[in-house]
Gaussian input, Z-matrix of N, CA and C with variables (Angstrom, degrees):
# hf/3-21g

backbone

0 1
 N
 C     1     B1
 C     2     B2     1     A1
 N     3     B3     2     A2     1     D1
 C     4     B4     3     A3     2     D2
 C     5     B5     4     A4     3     D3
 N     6     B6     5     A5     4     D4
 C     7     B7     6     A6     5     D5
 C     8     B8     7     A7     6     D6
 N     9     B9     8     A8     7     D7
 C    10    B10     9     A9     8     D8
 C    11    B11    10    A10     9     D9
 N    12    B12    11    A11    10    D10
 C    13    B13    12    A12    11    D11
 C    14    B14    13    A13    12    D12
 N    15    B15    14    A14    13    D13
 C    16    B16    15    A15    14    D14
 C    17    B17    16    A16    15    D15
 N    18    B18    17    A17    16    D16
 C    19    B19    18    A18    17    D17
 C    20    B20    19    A19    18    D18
 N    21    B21    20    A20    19    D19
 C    22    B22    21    A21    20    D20
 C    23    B23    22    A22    21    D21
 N    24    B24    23    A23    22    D22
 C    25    B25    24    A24    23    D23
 C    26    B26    25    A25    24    D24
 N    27    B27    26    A26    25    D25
 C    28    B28    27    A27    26    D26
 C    29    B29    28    A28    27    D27
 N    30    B30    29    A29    28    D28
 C    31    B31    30    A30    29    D29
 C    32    B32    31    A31    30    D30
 N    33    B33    32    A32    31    D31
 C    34    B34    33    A33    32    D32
 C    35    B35    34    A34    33    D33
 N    36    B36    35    A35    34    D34
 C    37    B37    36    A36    35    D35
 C    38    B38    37    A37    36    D36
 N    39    B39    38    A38    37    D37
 C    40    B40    39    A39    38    D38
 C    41    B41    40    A40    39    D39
 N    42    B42    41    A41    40    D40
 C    43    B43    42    A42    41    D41
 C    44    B44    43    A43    42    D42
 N    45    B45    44    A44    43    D43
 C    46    B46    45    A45    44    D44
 C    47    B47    46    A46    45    D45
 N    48    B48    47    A47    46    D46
 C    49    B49    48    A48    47    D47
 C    50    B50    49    A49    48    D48
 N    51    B51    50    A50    49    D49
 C    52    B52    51    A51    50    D50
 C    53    B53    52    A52    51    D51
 N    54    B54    53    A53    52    D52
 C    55    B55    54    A54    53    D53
 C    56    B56    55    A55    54    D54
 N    57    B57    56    A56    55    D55
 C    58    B58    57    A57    56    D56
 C    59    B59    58    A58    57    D57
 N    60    B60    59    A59    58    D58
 C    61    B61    60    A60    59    D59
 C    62    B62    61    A61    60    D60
 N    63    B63    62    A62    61    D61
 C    64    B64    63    A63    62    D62
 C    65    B65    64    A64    63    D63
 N    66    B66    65    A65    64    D64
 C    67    B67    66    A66    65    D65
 C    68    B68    67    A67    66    D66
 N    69    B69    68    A68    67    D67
 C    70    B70    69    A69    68    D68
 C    71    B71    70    A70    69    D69
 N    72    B72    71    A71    70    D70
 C    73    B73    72    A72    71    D71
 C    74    B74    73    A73    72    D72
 N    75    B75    74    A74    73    D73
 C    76    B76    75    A75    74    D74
 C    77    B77    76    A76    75    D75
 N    78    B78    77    A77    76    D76
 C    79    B79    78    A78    77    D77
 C    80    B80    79    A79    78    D78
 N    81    B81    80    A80    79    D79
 C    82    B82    81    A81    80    D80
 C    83    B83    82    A82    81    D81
 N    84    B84    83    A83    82    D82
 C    85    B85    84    A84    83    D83
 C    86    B86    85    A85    84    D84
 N    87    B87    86    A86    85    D85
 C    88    B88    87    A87    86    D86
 C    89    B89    88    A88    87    D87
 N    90    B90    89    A89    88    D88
 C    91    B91    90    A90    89    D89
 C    92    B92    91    A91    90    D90
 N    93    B93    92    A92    91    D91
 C    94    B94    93    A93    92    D92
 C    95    B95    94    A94    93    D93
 N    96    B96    95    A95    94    D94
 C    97    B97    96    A96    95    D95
 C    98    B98    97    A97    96    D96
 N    99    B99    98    A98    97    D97
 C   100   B100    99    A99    98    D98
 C   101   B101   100   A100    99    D99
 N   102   B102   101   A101   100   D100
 C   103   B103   102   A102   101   D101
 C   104   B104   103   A103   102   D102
 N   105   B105   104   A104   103   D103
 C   106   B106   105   A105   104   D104
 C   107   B107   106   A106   105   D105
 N   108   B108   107   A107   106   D106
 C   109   B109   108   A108   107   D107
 C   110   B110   109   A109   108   D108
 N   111   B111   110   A110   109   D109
 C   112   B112   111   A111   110   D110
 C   113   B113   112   A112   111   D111
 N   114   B114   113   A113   112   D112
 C   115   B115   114   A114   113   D113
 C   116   B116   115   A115   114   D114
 N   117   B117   116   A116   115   D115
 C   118   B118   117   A117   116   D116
 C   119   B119   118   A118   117   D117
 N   120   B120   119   A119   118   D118
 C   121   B121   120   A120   119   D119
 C   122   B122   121   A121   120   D120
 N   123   B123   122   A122   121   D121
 C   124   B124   123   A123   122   D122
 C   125   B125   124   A124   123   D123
 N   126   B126   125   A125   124   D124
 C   127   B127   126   A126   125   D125
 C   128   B128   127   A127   126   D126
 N   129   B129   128   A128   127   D127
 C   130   B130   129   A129   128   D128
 C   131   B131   130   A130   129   D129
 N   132   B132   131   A131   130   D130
 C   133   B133   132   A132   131   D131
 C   134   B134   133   A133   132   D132
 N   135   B135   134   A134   133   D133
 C   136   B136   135   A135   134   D134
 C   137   B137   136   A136   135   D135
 N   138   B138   137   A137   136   D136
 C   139   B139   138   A138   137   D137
 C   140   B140   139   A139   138   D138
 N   141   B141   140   A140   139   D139
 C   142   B142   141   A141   140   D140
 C   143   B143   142   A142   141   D141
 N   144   B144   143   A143   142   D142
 C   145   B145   144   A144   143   D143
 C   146   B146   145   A145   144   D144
 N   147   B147   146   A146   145   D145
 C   148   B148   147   A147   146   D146
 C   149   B149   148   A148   147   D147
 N   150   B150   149   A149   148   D148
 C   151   B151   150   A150   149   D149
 C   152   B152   151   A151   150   D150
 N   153   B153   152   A152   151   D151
 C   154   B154   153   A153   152   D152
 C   155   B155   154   A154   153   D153
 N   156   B156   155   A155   154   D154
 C   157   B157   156   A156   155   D155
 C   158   B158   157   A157   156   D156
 N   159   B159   158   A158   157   D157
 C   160   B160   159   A159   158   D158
 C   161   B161   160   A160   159   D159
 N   162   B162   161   A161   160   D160
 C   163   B163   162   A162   161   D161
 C   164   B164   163   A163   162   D162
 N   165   B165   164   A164   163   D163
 C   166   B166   165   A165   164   D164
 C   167   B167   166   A166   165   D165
 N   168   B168   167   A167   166   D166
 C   169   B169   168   A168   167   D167
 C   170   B170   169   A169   168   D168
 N   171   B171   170   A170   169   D169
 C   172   B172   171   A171   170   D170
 C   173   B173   172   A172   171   D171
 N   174   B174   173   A173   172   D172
 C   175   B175   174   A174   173   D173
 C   176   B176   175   A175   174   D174
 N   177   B177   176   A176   175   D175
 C   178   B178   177   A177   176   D176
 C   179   B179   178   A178   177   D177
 N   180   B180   179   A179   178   D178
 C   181   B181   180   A180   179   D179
 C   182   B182   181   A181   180   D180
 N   183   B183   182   A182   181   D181
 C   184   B184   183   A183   182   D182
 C   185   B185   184   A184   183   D183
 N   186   B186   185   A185   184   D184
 C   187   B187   186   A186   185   D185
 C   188   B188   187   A187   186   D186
 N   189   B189   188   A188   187   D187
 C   190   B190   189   A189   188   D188
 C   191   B191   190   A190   189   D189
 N   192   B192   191   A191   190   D190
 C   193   B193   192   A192   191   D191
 C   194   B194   193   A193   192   D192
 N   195   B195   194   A194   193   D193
 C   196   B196   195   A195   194   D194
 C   197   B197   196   A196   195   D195
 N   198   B198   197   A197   196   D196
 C   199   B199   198   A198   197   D197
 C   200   B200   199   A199   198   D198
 N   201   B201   200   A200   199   D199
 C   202   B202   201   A201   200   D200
 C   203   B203   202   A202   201   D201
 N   204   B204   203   A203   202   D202
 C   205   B205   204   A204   203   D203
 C   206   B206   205   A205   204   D204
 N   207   B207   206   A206   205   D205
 C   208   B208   207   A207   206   D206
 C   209   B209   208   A208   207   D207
 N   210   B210   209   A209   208   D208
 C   211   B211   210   A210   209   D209
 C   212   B212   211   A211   210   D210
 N   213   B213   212   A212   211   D211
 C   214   B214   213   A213   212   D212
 C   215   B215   214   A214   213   D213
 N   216   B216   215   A215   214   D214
 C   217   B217   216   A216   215   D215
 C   218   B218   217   A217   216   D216

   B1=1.4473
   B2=1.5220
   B3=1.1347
   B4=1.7046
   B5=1.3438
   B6=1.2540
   B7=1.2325
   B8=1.5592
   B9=1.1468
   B10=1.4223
   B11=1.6599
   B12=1.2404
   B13=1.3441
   B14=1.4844
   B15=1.4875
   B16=1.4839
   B17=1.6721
   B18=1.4348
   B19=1.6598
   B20=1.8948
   B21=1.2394
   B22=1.6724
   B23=1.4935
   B24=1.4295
   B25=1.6997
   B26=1.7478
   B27=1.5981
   B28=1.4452
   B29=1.4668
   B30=1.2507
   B31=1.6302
   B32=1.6289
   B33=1.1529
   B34=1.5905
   B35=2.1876
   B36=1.7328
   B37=1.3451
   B38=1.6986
   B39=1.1036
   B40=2.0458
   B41=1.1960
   B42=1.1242
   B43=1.5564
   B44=1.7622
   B45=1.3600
   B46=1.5853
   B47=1.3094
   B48=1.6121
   B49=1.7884
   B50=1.3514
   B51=1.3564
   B52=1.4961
   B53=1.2758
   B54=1.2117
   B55=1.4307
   B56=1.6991
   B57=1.6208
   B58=1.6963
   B59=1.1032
   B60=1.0420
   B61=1.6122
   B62=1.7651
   B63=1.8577
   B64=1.9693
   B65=1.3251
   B66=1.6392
   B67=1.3358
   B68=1.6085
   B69=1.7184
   B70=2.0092
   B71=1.4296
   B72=1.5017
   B73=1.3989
   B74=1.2208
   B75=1.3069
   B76=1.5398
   B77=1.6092
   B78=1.2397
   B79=1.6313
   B80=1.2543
   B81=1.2802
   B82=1.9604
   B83=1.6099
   B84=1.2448
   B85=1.5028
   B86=1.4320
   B87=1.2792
   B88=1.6006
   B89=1.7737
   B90=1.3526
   B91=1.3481
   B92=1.7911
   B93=1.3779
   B94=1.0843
   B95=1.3223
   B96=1.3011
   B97=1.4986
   B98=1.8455
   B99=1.2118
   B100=1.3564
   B101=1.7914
   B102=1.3833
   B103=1.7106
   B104=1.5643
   B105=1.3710
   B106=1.7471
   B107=1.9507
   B108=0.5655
   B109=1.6899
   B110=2.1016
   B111=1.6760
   B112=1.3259
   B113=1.0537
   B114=1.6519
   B115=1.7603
   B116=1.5839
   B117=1.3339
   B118=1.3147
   B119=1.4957
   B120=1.1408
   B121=1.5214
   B122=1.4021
   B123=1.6241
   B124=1.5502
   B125=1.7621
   B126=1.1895
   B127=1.5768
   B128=1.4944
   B129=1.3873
   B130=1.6532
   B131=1.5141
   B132=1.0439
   B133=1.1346
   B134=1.7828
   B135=1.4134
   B136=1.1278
   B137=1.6969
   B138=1.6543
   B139=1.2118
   B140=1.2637
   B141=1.2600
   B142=1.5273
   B143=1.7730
   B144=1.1822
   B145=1.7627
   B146=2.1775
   B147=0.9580
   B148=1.2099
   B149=2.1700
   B150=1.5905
   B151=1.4926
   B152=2.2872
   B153=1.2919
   B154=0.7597
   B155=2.1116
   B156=1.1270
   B157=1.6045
   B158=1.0299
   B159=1.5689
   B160=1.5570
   B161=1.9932
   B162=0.8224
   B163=1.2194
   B164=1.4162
   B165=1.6997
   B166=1.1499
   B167=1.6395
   B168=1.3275
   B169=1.7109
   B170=1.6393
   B171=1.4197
   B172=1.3822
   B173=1.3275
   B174=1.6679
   B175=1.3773
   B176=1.6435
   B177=1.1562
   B178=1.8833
   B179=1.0263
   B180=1.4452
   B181=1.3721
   B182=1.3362
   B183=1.7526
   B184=1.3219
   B185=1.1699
   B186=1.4224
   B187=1.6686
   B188=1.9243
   B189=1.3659
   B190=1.3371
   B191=1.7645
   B192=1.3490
   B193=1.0255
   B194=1.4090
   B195=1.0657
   B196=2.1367
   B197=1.2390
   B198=1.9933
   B199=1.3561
   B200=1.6089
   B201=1.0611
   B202=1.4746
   B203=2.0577
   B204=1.6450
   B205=1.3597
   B206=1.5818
   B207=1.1596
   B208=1.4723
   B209=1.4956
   B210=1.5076
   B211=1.1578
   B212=1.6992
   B213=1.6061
   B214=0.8542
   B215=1.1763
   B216=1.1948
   B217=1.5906
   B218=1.2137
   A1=109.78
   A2=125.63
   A3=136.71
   A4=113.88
   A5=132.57
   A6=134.45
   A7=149.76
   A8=139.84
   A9=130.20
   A10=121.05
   A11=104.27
   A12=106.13
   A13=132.85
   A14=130.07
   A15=112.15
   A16=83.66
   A17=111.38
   A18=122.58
   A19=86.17
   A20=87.62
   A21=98.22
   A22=118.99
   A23=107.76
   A24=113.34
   A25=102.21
   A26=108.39
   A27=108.62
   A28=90.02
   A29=134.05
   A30=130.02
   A31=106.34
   A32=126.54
   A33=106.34
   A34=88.96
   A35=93.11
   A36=112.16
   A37=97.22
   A38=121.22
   A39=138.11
   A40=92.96
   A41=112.91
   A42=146.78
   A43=115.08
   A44=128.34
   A45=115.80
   A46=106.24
   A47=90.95
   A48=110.47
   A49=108.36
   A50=109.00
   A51=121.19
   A52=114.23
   A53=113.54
   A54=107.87
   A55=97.00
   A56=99.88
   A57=101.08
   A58=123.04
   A59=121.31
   A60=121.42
   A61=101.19
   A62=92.47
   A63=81.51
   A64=109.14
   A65=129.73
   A66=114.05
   A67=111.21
   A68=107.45
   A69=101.34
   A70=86.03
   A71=133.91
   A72=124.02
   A73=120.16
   A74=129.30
   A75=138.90
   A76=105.24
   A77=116.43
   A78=104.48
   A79=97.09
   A80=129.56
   A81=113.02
   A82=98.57
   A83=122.63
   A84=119.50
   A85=109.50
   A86=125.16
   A87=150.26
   A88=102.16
   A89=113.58
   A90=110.97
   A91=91.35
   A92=136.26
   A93=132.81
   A94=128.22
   A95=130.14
   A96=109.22
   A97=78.80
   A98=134.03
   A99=112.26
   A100=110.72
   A101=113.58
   A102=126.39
   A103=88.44
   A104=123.94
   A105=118.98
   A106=90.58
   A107=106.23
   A108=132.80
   A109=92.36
   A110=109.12
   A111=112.07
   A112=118.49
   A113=118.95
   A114=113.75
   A115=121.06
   A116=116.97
   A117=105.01
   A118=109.95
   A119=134.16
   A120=135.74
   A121=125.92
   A122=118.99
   A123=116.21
   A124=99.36
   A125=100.39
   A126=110.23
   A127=104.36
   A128=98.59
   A129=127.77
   A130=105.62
   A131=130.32
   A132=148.22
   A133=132.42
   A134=110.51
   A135=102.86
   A136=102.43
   A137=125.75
   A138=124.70
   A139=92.96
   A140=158.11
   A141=156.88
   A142=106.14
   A143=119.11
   A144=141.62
   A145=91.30
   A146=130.80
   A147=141.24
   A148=79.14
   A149=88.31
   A150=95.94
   A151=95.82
   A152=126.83
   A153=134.36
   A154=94.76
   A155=104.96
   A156=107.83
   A157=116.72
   A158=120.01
   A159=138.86
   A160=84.75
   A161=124.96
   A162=113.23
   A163=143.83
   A164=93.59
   A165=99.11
   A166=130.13
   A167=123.73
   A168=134.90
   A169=85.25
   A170=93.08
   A171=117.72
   A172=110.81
   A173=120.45
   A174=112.98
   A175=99.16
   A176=131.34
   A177=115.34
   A178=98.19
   A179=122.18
   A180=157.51
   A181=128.71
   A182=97.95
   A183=126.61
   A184=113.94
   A185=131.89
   A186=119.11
   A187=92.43
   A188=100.13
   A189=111.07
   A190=93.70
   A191=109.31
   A192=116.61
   A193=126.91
   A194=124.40
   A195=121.47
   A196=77.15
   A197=100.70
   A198=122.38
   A199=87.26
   A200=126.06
   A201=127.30
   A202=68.35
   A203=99.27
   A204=133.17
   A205=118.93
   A206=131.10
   A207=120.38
   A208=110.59
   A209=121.56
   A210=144.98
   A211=110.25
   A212=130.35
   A213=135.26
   A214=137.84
   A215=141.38
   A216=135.10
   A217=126.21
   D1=140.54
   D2=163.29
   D3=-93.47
   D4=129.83
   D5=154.53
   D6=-60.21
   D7=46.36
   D8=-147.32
   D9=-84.24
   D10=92.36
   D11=166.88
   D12=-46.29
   D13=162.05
   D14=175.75
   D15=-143.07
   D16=132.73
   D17=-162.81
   D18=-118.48
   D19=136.64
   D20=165.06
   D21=103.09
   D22=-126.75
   D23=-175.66
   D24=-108.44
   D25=16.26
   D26=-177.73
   D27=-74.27
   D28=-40.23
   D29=173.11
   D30=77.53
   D31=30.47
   D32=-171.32
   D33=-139.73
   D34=143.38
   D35=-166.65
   D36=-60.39
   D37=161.76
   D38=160.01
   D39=-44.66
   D40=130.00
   D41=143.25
   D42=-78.13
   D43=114.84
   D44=139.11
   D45=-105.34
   D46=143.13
   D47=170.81
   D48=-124.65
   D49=-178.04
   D50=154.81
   D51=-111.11
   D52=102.80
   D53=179.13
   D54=-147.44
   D55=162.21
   D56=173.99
   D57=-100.57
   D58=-18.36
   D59=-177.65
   D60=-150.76
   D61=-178.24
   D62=-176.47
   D63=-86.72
   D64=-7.97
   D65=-178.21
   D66=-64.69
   D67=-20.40
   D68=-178.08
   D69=-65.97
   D70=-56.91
   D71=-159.14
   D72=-81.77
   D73=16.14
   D74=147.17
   D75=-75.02
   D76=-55.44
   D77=-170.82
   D78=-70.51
   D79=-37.21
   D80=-177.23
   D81=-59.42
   D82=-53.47
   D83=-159.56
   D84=-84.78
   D85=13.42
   D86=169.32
   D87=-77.90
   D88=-38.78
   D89=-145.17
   D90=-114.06
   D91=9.27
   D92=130.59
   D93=-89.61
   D94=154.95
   D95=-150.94
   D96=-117.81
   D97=-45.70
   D98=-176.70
   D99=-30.87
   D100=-58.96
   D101=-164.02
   D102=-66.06
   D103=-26.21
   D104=-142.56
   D105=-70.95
   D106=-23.25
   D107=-150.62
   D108=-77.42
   D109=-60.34
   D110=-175.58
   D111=-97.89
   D112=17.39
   D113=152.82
   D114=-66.98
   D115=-38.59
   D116=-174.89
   D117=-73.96
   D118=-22.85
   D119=-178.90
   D120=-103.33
   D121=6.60
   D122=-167.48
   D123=-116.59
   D124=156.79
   D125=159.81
   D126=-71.96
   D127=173.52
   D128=-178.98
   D129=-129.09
   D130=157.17
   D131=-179.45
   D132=-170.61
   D133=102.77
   D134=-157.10
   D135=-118.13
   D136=110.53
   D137=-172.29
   D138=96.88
   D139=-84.13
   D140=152.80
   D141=-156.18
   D142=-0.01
   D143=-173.44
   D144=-78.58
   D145=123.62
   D146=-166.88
   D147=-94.72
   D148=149.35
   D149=-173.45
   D150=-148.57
   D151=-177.88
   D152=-154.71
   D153=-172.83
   D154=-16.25
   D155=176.23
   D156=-94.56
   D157=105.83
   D158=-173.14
   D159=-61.65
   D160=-49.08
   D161=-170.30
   D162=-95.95
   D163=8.03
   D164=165.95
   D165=-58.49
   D166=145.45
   D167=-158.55
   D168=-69.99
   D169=143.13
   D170=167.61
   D171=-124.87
   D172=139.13
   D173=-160.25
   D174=-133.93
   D175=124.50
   D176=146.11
   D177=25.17
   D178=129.38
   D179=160.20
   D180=32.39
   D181=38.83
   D182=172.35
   D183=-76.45
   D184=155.73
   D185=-163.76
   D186=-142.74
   D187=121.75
   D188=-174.79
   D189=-90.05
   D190=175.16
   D191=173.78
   D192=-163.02
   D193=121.26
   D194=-158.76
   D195=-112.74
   D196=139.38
   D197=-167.91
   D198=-138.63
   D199=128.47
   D200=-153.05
   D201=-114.74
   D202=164.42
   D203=147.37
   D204=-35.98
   D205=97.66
   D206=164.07
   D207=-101.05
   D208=172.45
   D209=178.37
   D210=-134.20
   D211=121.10
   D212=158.94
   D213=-115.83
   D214=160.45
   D215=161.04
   D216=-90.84

């Protein structure tokens, strides 16, 4: 199982799936429309190493992580 956290104002509880890479967990997180919304604008992070490769291997008790856009002062 992988873990995918969602940090911030994404507001939605950990997910584990089975999936191998993030393109399976783009089409799962495609087909809710709250998450559908912060794929095009969030980081990825897989292990805590920030990534950009839909296809990088995902293994057992790897922990993804969606890092939405912040704004500070």
């Amino acid at each position: 199982m992988v873990r995918i956290e969602f940090l911030g104002p994404i507001g939605k509880e950990p997910l584990d799936l089975n999936i191998s890479n993030l393109s399976e967990l783009s089409e799962i997180l495609k087909k809710d429309d709250s998450l559908s919304i912060w794929l095009k604008n969030s980081a990825c992070a897989i292990n805590d190493v920030l990534t950009n490769d839909k296809n990088a291997p995902l293994n057992d008790g790897d922990k993804v992580t969606m890092l939405p856009p912040v704004c500070g002062g």
